[in-house]
Structure formats: C-alpha cells, structure tokens
C-alpha positions, 0 to 999 in steps of 0.5 A: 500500500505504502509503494503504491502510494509513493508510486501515485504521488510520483506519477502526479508530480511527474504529470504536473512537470510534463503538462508545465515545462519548466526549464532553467537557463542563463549563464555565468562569467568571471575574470578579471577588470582593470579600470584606470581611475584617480580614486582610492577604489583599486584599479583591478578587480575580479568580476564574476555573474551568476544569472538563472531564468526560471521559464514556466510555459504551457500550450492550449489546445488551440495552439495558445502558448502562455508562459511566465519567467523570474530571474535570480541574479549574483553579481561580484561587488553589488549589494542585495544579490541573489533574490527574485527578480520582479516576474512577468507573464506572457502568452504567444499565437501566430508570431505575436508575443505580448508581455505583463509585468517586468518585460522586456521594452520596445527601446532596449530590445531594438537588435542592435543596440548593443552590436559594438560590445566586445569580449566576454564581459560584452562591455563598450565605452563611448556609445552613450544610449540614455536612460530608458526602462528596460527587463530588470535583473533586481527588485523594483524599486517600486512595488507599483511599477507595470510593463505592457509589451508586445512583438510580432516577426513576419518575413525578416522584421520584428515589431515591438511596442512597450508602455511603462508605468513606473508607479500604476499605483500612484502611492509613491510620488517621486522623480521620474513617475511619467509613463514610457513609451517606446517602438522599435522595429528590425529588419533582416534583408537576404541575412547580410544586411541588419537594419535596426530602429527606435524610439522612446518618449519619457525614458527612464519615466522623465518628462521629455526624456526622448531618444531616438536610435538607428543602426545599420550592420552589413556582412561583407563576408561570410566571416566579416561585418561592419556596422554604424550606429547613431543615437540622439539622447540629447533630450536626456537630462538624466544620464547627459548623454547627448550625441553618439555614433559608433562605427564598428566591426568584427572578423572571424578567423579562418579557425572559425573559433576566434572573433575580432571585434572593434569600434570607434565612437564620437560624442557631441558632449562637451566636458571630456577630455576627448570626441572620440572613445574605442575598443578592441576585442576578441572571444575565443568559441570553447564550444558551449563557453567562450574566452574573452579580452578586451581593451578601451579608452574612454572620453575620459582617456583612461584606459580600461580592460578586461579578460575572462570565461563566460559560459552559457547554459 
C-alpha cells in the first residue's frame, strides 16, 4: 500500500512537470577588470555573474502558448544579490508575443543596440544610449511599477511596442513617475544586411526624456561585418548623454573559433577630455563557453580592460 502510494504521488508530480515545462537557463562569467581611475577604489578587480531564468510555459489546445519567467541574479561587488527578480507573464499565437509585468521594452530590445560590445564581459565605452526602462535583473524599486509589451516577426522584421508605468499605483510620488513609451522595429534583408530602429518618449519615466536610435550592420563576408550606429539622447537630462555614433566591426578567423571585434565612437558632449572613445576585442568559441579580452579608452582617456570565461547554459 505504502509503494503504491509513493508510486501515485510520483506519477502526479511527474504529470504536473510534463503538462508545465519548466526549464532553467542563463549563464555565468568571471575574470578579471582593470579600470584606470584617480580614486582610492583599486584599479583591478575580479568580476564574476551568476544569472538563472526560471521559464514556466504551457500550450492550449488551440495552439495558445502562455508562459511566465523570474530571474535570480549574483553579481561580484553589488549589494542585495541573489533574490527574485520582479516576474512577468506572457502568452504567444501566430508570431505575436505580448508581455505583463517586468518585460522586456520596445527601446532596449531594438537588435542592435548593443552590436559594438566586445569580449566576454560584452562591455563598450563611448556609445552613450540614455536612460530608458528596460527587463530588470533586481527588485523594483517600486512595488507599483507595470510593463505592457508586445512583438510580432513576419518575413525578416520584428515589431515591438512597450508602455511603462513606473508607479500604476500612484502611492509613491517621486522623480521620474511619467509613463514610457517606446517602438522599435528590425529588419533582416537576404541575412547580410541588419537594419535596426527606435524610439522612446519619457525614458527612464522623465518628462521629455526622448531618444531616438538607428543602426545599420552589413556582412561583407561570410566571416566579416561592419556596422554604424547613431543615437540622439540629447533630450536626456538624466544620464547627459547627448550625441553618439559608433562605427564598428568584427572578423572571424579562418579557425572559425576566434572573433575580432572593434569600434570607434564620437560624442557631441562637451566636458571630456576627448570626441572620440574605442575598443578592441576578441572571444575565443570553447564550444558551449567562450574566452574573452578586451581593451578601451574612454572620453575620459583612461584606459580600461578586461579578460575572462563566460559560459552559457
């Protein structure tokens, strides 16, 4: 009696896991980061992450999928790690996504935002974004906080609109409680060129916060690409941003395991030491893992670099 029991017991626990599938994802890195500075902090540290996403997803009969995900997140040297991150629900059907709750917006998903990041701790100096609400990896600082957003992909480009409201509430009155909007849309043409834009308007949840952004990426080669890219954050009062364009690029070796990447940025803000910030990177396939270097200077001129193991899992 008492086998047939656990016997049972496993068989409903088991049905429960096959009807939800619940799956475990992220990745960890770790090396070592130098940055240049004038302060007592040491220039030279070890910096390591630990991300895992937690996706829960289920289909309907008519195809229907709905799905939800939290995060739990370590990073080296940051205070209040290792918690649940605020979760978001959403739900699938003919190429539409939509999303309710922490997700992930129009602005900071645009394909190639983030193109001209090198190594394996994917960093860049000098292509100054602005200030936007994006997926967060920590709690919210405000329990009211929402997020709507939408995808759709038909024939090589993907549509996206998201809305934010930092405070649906209204219990908590403070600095940067407008409501975000934002749009982007990509286009892959014959997969060698990548088209990219998007707009936000009250980033970050301030008032005439607007920033606009375009990028274009082209494969030369089958194992080379350049790429160019603008935003104009010079509405931004919040992070000074202002104006930046980058142009950068990357080669693969005949091994067809070693990555060159590098990039050149300008920047229309007045108080640097500089207009022009770059950087020059390599990653190294493992093979479910990669290694990576990289080595900057920002507007500042001083010199930042870095060396490390990202896998993936």
């Amino acid at each position: 009696m008492k086998k047939a029991l656990i016997a049972s017991t496993a068989l409903v626990l088991t049905a429960g896991i096959a009807a939800a599938d619940v799956t475990i994802s992220g990745y960890g890195r770790t090396g070592v980061i130098y940055y240049e500075n004038d302060t007592d902090e040491n220039e030279t540290q070890v910096i390591s992450r630990l991300r895992m996403n937690i996706d829960a997803a289920t289909s309907t009969d008519q195809g229907v999928d709905f799905g939800a995900r939290f995060r739990i997140q370590w990073d080296q040297n940051q205070d209040d790690n290792g918690k649940l991150n605020a979760g978001k629900l959403y739900v699938t059907s003919s190429g539409l996504t939509v999303e309710v709750g922490n997700v992930d917006t129009a602005f900071d998903s645009a394909g190639l935002l983030y193109a001209n990041e090198l190594g394996s701790y994917d960093r860049q100096v000098g292509f100054l974004q602005g200030a936007f609400f994006a997926y967060d990896s920590d709690a919210y600082d405000d329990a009211g906080r929402l997020g709507v957003a939408a995808e759709y992909s038909i024939a090589g480009a993907t549509v996206r609109a998201s809305y934010v409201d930092p405070d649906q509430t209204d219990s908590t009155a403070f600095v940067g409680d407008n409501e975000e909007f934002s749009l982007s849309v990509d286009y892959t043409w014959n997969e060698r060129l990548e088209l990219s834009a998007a707009y936000v308007t009250d980033g970050a949840g301030f008032e005439d916060n607007d920033i606009f952004f375009i990028g274009a990426r082209y494969a030369v080669m089958e194992n080379a690409r350049i790429g160019l890219n603008y935003v104009d954050a010079s509405n931004d009062s919040v992070a000074d941003a202002g104006n930046s364009i980058a142009l950068y690029g990357d080669y693969t070796l005949a091994d067809g395991l070693t990555n060159i990447e590098a990039y050149i940025t300008n920047n229309d803000l007045d108080d640097k030491e500089t207009d022009n910030a770059f950087g020059i990177g390599v990653n190294y396939d493992l093979g479910g893992a990669r290694l990576g270097a990289s080595l900057h200077r920002d507007y500042d001129e001083n010199v930042t670099a870095d060396m490390g193991v990202r896998f993936d899992f």
